[in-house]
C-alpha positions as CSV (number, residue, x, y, z in Angstrom):
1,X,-11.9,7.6,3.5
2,X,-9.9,6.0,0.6
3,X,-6.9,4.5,1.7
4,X,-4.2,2.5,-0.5
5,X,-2.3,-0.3,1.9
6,X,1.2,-0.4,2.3
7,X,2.5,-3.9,1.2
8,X,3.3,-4.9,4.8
9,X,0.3,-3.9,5.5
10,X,-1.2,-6.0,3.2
11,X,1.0,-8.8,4.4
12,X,-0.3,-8.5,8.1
13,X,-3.9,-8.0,7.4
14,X,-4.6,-11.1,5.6
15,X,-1.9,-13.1,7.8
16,X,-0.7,-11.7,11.2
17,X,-3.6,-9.1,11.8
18,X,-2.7,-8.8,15.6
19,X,0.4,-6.7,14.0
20,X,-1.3,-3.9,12.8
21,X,-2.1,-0.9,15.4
22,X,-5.8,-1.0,16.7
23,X,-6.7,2.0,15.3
24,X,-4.9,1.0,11.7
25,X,-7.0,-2.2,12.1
26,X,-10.0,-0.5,13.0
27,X,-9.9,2.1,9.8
28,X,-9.4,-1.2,7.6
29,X,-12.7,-3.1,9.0
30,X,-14.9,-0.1,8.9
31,X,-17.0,-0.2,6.1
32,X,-17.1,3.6,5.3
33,X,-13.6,3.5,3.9
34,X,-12.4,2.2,0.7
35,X,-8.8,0.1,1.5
36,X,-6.9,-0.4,-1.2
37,X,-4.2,-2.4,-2.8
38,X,-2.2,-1.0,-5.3
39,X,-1.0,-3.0,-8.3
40,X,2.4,-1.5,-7.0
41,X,1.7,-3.8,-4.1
42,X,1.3,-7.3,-6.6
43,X,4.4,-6.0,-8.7
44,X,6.5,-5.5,-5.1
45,X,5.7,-9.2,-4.2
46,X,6.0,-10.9,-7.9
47,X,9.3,-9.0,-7.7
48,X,10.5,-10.3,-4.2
49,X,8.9,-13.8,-4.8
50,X,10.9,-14.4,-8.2
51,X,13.9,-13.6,-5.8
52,X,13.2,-15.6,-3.5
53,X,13.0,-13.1,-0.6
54,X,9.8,-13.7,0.0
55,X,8.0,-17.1,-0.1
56,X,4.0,-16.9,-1.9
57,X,2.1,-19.8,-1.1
58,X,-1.3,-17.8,-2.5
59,X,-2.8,-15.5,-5.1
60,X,-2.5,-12.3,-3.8
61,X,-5.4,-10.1,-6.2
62,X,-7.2,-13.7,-5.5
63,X,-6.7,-12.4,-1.5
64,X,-6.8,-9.3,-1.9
65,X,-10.7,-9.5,-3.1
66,X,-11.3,-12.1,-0.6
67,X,-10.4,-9.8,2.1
68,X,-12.2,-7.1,0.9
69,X,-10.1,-4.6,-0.7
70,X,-10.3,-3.0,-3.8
71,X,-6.6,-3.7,-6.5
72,X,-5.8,-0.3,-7.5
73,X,-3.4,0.4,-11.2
74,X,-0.8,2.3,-10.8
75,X,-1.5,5.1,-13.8
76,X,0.4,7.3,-15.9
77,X,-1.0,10.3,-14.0
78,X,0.2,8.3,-10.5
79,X,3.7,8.3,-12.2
80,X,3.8,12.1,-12.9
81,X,4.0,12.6,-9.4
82,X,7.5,10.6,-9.4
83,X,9.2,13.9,-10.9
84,X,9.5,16.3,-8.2
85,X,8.8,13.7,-5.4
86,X,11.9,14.5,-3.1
87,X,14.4,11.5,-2.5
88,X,13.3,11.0,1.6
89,X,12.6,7.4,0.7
90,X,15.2,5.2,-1.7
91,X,12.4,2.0,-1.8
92,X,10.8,2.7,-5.5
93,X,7.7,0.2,-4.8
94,X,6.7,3.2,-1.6
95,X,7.9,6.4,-4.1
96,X,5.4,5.1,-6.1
97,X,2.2,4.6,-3.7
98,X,3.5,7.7,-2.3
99,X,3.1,8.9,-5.6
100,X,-0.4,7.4,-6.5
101,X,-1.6,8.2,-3.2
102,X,-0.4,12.1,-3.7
103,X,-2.4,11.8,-7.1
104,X,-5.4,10.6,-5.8
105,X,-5.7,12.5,-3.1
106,X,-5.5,8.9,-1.2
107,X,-4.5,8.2,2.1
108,X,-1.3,5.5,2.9
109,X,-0.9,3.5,5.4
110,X,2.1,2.4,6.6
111,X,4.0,1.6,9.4
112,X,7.5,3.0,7.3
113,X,8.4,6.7,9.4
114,X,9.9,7.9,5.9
115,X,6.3,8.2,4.6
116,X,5.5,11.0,6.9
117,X,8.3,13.0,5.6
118,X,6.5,13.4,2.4
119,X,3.5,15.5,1.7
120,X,0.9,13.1,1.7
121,X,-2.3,12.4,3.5
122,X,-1.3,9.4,6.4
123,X,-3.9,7.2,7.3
124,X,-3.0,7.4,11.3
């Protein structure tokens, strides 16, 4: 399975793994699937680290390759997807990995309840 990471997600995995669900952990470790994390993801926490709402004390693509997963750009055809995707969810950083994942054909995984309101494929 090909599944693109939530930021949180990516958050907890390479700090507070014990947070994720079993199952959500277990799908991340297994080798068969492709994790992924978007360049949405990096843009989200440049964003919120130039705020100062979120303190980075690493590199996450540096991390994100350490840990195994695969960085993912956010394309042109990803974006298309932003046109008729319904308002559910007012956080543009998740419209648009809702988006790429709706594109793709990816899987998300989240632990955000607005995701499932969409009509994308939900890693668990």
């Amino acid at each position: 399975m090909k599944i693109i990471i939530d930021t949180h997600i990516f958050l907890w995995a390479i700090s507070e793994p014990d947070k994720i669900d079993t199952r959500k952990r277990e799908a991340l470790e297994t080798a068969a699937n492709t994790v992924y994390v978007s360049s949405i993801s990096i843009v989200e926490l440049m964003i919120k680290s130039s705020l100062g709402k979120l303190e980075l004390n690493f590199d996450p693509v540096q991390i994100a390759g350490q840990s195994g997963f695969e960085l993912l750009d956010f394309s042109a055809q990803d974006a298309m997807q932003l046109k008729d995707l319904p308002l559910h969810h007012k956080d543009p950083f998740d419209r648009m990995l809702i988006a790429q994942g709706k594109a793709r054909g990816f899987a998300l995984m989240t632990e955000d309840r607005k995701f499932s309101l969409y009509d994308c494929k939900l890693a668990f």
